[in-house]
C-alpha positions in Angstrom: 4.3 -3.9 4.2 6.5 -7.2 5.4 7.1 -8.2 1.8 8.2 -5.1 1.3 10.5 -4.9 3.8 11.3 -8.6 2.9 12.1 -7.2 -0.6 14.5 -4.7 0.8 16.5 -7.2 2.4 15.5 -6.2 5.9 14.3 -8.3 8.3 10.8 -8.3 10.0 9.6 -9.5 13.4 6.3 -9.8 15.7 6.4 -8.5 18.9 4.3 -10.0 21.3 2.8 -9.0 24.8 5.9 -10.6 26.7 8.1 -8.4 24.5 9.9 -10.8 23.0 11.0 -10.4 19.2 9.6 -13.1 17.1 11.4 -13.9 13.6 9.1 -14.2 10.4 10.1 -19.0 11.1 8.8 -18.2 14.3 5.6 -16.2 14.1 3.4 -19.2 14.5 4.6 -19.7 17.9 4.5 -16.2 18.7 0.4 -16.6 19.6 -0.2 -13.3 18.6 -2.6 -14.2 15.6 -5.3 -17.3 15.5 -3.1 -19.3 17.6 -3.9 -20.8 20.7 -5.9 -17.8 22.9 -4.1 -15.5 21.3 -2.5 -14.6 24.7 0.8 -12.3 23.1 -1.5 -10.3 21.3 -0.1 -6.7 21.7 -3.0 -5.0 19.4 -6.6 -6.0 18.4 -8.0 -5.6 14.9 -10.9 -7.4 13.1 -8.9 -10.2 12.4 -8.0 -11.1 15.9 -11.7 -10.3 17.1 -12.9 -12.8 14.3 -11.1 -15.4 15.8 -11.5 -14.4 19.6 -15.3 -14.8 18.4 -15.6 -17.7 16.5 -16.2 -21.0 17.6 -13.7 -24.1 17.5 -15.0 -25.0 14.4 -14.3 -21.5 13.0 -10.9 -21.2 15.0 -9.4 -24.2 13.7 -10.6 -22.9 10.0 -8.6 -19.7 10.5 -5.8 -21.3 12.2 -4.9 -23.9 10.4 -5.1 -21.2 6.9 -2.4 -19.0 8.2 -0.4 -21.9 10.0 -0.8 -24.9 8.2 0.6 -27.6 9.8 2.0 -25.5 12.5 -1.6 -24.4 13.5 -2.6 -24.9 17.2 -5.9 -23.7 17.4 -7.9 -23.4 21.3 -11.1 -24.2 21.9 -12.7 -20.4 22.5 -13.1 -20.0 26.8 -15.7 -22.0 28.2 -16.3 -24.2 25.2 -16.2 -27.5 27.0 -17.5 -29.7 24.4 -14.7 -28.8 22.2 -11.9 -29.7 24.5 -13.5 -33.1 24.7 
């Protein structure tokens, strides 16, 4: 749906928890998907579980494919050895 709205002309933005409006150069620091905790997320799907679920290892793999250099992965919650 965003490219299509893209190829409309329109604009598209991700909303996150706080309620801020996030535009499409900014989504990677919106932390709403396989960023950080993913603490702005609004909705859950099985992408966002598969990242809440997966290890660092796994985390870092699926942030750094959407974010590329802009990825900032987190250690999943209690994961000690990974924020060493």
């Amino acid at each position: 749906m965003t490219g299509q709205l893209l190829q409309m002309g329109l604009g598209v933005v991700v909303v996150g928890r706080d309620g801020r409006g996030y535009e499409k150069e900014r989504w990677a620091e919106s932390e709403t998907l396989w960023q950080g905790q993913q603490r702005n997320l609004l909705v859950s799907d099985n992408q966002t579980r598969q990242y809440a679920e997966a290890d660092a290892l796994g985390r870092a793999w699926l942030s750094r494919t959407a974010w590329g250099e802009r990825a900032a992965p987190e250690p999943p919650d209690g994961d000690a050895r990974a924020r060493a």
